[in-house]
MMTF fields as JSON, N, C-alpha, C and O atoms, coordinates in Angstrom:
{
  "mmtfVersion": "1.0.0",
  "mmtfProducer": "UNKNOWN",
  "numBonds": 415,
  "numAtoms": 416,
  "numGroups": 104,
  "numChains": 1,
  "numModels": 1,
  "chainsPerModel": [1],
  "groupsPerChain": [104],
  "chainIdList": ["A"],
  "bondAtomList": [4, 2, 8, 6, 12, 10, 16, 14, 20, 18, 24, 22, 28, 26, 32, 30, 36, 34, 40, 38, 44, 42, 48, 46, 52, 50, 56, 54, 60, 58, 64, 62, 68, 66, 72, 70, 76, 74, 80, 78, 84, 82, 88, 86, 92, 90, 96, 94, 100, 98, 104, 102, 108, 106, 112, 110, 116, 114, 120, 118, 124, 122, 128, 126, 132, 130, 136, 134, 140, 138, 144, 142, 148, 146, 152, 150, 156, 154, 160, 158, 164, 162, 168, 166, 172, 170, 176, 174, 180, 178, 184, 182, 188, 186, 192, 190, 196, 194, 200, 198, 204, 202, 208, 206, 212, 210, 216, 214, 220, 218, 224, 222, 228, 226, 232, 230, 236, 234, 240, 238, 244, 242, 248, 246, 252, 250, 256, 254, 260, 258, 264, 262, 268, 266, 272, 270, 276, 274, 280, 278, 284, 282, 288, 286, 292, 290, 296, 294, 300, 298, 304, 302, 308, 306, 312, 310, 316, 314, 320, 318, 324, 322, 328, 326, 332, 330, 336, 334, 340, 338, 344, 342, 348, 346, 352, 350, 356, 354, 360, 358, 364, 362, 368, 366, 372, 370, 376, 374, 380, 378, 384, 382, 388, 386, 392, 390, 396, 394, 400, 398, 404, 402, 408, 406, 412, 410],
  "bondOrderList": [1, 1, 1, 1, 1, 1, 1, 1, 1, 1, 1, 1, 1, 1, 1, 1, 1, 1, 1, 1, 1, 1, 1, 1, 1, 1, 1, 1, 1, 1, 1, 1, 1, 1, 1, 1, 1, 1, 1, 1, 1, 1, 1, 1, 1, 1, 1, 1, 1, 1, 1, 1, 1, 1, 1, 1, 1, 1, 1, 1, 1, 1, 1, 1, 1, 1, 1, 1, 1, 1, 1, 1, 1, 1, 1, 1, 1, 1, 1, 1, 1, 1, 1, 1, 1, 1, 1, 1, 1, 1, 1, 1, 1, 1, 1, 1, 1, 1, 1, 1, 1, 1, 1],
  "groupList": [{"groupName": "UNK", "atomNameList": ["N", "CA", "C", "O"], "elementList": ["N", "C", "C", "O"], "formalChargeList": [0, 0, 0, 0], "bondAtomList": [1, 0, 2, 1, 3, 2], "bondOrderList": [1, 1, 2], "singleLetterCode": "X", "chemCompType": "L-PEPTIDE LINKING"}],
  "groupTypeList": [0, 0, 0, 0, 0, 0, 0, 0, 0, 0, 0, 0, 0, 0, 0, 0, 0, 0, 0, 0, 0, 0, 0, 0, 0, 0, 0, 0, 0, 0, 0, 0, 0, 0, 0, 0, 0, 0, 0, 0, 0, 0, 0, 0, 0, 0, 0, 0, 0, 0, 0, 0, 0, 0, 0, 0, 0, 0, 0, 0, 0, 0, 0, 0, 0, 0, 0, 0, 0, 0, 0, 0, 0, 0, 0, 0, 0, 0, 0, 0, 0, 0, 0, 0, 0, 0, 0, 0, 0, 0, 0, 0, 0, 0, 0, 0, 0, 0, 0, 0, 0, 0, 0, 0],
  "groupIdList": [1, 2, 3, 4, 5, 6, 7, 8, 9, 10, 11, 12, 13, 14, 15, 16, 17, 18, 19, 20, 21, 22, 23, 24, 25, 26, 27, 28, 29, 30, 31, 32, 33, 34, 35, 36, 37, 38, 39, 40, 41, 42, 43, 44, 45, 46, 47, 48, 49, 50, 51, 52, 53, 54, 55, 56, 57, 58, 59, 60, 61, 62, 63, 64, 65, 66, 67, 68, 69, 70, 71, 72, 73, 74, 75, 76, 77, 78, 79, 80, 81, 82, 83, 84, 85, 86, 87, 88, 89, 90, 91, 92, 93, 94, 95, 96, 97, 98, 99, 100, 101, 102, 103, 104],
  "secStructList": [7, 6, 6, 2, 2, 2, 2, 2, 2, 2, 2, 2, 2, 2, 2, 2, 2, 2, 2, 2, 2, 2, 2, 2, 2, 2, 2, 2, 2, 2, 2, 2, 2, 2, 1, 6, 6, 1, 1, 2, 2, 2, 2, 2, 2, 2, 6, 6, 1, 1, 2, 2, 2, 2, 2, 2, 6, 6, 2, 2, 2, 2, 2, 2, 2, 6, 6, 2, 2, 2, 2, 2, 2, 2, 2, 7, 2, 2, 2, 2, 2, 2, 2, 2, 2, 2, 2, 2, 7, 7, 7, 7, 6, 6, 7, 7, 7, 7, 7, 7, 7, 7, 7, 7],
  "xCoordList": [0.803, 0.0, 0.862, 0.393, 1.987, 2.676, 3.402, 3.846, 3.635, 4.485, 3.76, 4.111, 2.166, 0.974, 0.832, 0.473, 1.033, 0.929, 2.345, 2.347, 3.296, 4.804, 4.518, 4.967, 4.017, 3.916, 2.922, 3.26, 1.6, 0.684, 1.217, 1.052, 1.948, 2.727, 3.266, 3.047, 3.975, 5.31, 4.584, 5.093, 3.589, 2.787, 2.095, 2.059, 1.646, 1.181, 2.098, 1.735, 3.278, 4.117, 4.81, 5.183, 4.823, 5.389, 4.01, 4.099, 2.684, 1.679, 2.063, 2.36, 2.249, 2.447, 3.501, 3.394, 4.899, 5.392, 5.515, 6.042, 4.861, 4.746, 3.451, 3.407, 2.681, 1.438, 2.655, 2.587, 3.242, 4.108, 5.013, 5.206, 5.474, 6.512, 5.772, 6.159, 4.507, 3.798, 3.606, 4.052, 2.866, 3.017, 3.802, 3.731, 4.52, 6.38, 6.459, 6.718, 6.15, 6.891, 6.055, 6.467, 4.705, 4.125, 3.878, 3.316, 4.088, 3.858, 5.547, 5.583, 6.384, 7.675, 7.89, 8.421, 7.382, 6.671, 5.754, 6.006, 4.607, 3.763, 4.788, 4.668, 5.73, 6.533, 7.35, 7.623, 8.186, 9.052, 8.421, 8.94, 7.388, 6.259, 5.562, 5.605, 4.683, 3.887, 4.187, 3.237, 5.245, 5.78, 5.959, 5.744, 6.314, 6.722, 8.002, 7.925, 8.858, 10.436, 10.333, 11.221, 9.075, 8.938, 9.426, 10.412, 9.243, 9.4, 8.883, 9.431, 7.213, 6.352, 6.757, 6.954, 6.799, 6.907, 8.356, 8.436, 9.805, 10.796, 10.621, 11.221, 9.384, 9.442, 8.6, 9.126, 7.868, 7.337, 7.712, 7.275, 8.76, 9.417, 10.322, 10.48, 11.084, 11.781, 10.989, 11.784, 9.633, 9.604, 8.593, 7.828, 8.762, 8.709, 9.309, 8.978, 10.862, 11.834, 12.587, 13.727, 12.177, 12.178, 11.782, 12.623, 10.434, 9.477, 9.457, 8.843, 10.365, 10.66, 12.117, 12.441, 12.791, 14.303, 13.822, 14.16, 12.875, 12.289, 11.896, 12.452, 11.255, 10.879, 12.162, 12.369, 12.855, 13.916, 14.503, 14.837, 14.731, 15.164, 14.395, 14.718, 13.273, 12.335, 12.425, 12.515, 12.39, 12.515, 13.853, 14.046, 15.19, 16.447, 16.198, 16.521, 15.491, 15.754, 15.071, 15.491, 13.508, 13.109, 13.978, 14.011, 14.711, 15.179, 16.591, 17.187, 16.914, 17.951, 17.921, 18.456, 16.541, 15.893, 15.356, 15.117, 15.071, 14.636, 16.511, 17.021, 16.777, 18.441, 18.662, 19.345, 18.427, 19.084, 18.21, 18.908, 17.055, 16.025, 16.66, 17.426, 16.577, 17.025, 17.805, 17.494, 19.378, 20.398, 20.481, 21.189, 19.477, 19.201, 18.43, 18.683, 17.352, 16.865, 17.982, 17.674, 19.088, 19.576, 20.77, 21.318, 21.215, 22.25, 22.08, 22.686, 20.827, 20.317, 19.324, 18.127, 19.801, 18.734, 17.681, 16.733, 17.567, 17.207, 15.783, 14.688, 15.927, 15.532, 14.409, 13.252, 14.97, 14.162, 13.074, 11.905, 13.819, 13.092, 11.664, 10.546, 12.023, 11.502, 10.15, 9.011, 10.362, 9.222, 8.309, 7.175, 8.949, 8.098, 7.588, 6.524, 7.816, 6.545, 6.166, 5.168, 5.956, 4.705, 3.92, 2.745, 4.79, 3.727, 2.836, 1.755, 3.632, 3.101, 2.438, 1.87, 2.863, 2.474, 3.355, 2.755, 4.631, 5.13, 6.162, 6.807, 5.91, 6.635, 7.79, 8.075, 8.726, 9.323, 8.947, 8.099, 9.276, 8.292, 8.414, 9.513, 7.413, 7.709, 6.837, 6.298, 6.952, 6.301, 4.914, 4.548, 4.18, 2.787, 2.46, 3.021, 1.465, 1.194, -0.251, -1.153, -0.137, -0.891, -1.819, -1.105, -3.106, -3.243, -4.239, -5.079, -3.913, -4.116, -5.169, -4.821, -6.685, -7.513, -6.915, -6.409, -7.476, -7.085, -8.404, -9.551, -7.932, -8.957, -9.268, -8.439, -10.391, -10.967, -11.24, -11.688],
  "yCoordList": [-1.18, 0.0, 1.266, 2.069, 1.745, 2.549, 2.752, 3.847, 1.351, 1.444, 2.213, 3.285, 1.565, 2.35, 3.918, 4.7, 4.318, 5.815, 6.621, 7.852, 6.019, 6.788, 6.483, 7.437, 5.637, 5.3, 6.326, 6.922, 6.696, 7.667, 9.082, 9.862, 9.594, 10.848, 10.769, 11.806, 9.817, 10.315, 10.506, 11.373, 10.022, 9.751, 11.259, 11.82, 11.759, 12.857, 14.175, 15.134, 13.868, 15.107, 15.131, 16.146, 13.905, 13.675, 14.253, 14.452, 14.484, 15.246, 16.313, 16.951, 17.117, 18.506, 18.929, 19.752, 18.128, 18.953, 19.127, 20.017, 18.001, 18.127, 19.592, 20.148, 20.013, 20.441, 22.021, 22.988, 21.89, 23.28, 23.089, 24.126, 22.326, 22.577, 23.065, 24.159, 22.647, 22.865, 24.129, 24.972, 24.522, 26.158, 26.891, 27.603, 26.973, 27.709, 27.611, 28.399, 26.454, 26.047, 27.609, 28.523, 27.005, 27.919, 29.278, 29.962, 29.985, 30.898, 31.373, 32.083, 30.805, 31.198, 31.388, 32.324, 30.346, 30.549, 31.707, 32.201, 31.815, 32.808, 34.73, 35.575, 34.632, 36.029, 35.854, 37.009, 34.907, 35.066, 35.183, 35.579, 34.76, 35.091, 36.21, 36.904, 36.497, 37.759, 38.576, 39.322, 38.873, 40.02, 41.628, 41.856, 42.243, 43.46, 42.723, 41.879, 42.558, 41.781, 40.368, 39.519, 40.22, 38.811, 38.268, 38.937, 37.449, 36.64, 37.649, 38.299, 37.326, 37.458, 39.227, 39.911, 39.59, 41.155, 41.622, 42.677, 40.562, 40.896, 41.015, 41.749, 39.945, 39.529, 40.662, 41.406, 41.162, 42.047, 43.299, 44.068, 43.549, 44.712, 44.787, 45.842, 43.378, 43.438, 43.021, 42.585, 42.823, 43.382, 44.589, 44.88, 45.14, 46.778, 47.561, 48.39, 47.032, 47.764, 47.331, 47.792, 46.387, 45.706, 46.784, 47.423, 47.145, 47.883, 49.356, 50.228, 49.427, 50.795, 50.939, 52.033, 50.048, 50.025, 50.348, 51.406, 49.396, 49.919, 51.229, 51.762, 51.985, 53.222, 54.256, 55.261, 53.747, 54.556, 54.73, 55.888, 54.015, 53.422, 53.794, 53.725, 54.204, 54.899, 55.884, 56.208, 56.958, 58.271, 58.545, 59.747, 57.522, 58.266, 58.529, 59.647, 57.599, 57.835, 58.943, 59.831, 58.825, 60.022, 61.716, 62.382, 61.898, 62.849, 63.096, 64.16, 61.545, 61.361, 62.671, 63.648, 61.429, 62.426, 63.731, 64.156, 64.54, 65.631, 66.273, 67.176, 65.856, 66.975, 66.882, 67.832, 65.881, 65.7, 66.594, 67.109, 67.223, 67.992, 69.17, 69.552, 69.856, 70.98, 71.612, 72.743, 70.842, 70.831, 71.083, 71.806, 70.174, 70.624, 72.004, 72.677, 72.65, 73.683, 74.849, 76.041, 74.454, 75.492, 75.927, 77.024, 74.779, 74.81, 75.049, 75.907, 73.961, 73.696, 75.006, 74.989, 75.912, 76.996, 76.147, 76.878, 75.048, 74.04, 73.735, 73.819, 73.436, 72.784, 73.81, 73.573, 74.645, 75.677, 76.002, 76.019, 76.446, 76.651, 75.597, 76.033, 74.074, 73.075, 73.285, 72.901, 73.704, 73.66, 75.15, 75.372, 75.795, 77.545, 77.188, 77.797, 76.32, 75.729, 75.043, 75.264, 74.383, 73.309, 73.564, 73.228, 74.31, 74.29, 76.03, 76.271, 76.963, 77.802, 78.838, 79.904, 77.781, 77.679, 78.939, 79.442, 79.595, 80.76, 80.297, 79.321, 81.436, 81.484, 82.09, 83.038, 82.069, 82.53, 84.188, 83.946, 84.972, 86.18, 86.065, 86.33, 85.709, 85.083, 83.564, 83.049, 83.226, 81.728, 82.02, 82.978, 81.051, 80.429, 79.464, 78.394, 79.489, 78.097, 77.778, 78.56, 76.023, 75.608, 74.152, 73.168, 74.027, 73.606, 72.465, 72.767, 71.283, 70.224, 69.006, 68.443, 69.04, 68.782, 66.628, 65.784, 66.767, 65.369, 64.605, 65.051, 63.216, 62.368, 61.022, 60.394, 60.99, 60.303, 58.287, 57.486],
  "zCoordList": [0.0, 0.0, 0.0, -0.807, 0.634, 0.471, -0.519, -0.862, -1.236, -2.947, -3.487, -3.98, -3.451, -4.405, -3.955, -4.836, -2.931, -2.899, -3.214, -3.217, -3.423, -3.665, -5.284, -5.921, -6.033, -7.128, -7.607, -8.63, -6.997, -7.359, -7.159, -8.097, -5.861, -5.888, -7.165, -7.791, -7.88, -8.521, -9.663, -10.374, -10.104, -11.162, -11.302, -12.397, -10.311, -9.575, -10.147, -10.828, -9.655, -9.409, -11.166, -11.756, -11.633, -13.411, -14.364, -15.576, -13.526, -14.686, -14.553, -15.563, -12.773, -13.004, -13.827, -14.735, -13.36, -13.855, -15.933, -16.601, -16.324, -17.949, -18.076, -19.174, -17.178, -17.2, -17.167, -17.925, -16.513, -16.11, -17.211, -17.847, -17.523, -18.973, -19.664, -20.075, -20.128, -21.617, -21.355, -22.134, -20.143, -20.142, -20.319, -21.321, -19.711, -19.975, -21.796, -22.706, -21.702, -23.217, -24.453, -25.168, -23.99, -24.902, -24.331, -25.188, -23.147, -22.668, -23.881, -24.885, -23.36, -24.225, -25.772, -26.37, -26.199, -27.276, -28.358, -29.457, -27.405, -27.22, -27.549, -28.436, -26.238, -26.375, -27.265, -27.592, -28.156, -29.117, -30.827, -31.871, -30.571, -31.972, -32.141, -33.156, -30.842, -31.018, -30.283, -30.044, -29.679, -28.876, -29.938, -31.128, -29.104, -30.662, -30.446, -31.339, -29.977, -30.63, -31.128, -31.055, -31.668, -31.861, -33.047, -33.354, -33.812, -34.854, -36.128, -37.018, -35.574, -37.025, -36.973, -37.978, -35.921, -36.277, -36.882, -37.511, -36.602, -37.568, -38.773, -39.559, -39.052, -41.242, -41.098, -41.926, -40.726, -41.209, -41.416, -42.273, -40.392, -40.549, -41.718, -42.333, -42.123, -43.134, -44.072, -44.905, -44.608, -45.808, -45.872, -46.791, -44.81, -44.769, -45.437, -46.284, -44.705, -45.619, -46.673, -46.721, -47.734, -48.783, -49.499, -50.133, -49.503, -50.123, -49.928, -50.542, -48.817, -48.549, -49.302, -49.765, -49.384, -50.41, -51.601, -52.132, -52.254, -53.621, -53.613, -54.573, -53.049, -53.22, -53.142, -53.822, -52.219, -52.594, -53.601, -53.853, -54.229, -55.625, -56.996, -58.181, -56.335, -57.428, -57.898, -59.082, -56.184, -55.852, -56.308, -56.491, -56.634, -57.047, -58.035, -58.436, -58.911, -60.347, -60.742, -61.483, -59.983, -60.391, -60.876, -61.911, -59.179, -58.537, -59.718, -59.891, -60.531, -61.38, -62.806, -63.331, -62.816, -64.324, -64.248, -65.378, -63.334, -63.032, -63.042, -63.705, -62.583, -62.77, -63.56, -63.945, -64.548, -66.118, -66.582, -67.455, -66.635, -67.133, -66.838, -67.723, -65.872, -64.834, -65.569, -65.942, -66.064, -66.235, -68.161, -68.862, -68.446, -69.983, -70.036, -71.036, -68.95, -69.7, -68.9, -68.911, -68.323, -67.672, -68.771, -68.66, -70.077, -70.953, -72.122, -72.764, -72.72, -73.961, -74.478, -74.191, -75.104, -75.786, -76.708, -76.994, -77.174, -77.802, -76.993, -77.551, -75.853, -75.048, -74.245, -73.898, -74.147, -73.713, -74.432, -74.047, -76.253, -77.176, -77.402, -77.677, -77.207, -77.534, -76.203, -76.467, -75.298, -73.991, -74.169, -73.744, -74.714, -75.069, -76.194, -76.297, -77.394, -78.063, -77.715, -78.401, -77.301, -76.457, -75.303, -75.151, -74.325, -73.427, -73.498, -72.961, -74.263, -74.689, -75.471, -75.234, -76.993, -78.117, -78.724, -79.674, -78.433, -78.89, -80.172, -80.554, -80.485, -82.091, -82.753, -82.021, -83.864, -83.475, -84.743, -85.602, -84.757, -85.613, -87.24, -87.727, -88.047, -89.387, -89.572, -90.552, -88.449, -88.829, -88.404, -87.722, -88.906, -88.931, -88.087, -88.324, -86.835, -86.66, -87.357, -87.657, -87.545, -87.906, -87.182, -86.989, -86.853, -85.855, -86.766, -87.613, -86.371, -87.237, -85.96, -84.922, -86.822, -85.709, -85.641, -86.382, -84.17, -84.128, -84.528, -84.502, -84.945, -85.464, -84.071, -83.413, -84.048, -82.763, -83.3, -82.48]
}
């Protein structure tokens, strides 16, 4: 009778303590996944800035081609010339414009 109760303690004390691992286990678990320093919130941050690299990368080129522009109407009399007819329809004194309807 006393085997059987040192046999039931131990039996006893071997549920808790698996009952207390599993907690720990996943309580630990739990903070390395969904914590803000967690797991899922690293990938997310990096492809945050994946997508935030691309934009940068956008914005250079943009910022690229805009100085190459800048730089042409600040040199090119050409260029200048070429944007004062178009965007303002000016002429130079002698010529004709002629305005040619578009077809739909």
């Amino acid at each position: 009778m006393a085997q059987n109760t040192n046999d039931e303690k131990i039996a006893d004390l071997k549920k808790k303590r698996l009952i207390w691992g599993l907690i720990i286990t996943l309580l630990g678990a739990g903070v390395i996944l969904f914590t803000k320093y967690g797991v899922l919130q690293g990938w997310q941050l990096e492809s945050e800035k994946a997508n935030i690299q691309i934009e940068i990368q956008k914005q250079i080129k943009t910022r690229d081609s805009l100085k190459q522009v800048v730089k042409r109407l600040n040199y090119d009399d050409r260029a200048i010339e070429r944007l004062a007819r178009e965007r303002y329809g000016m002429i130079k004194p002698g010529e004709e414009v002629l305005f040619v309807p578009q077809t739909q």
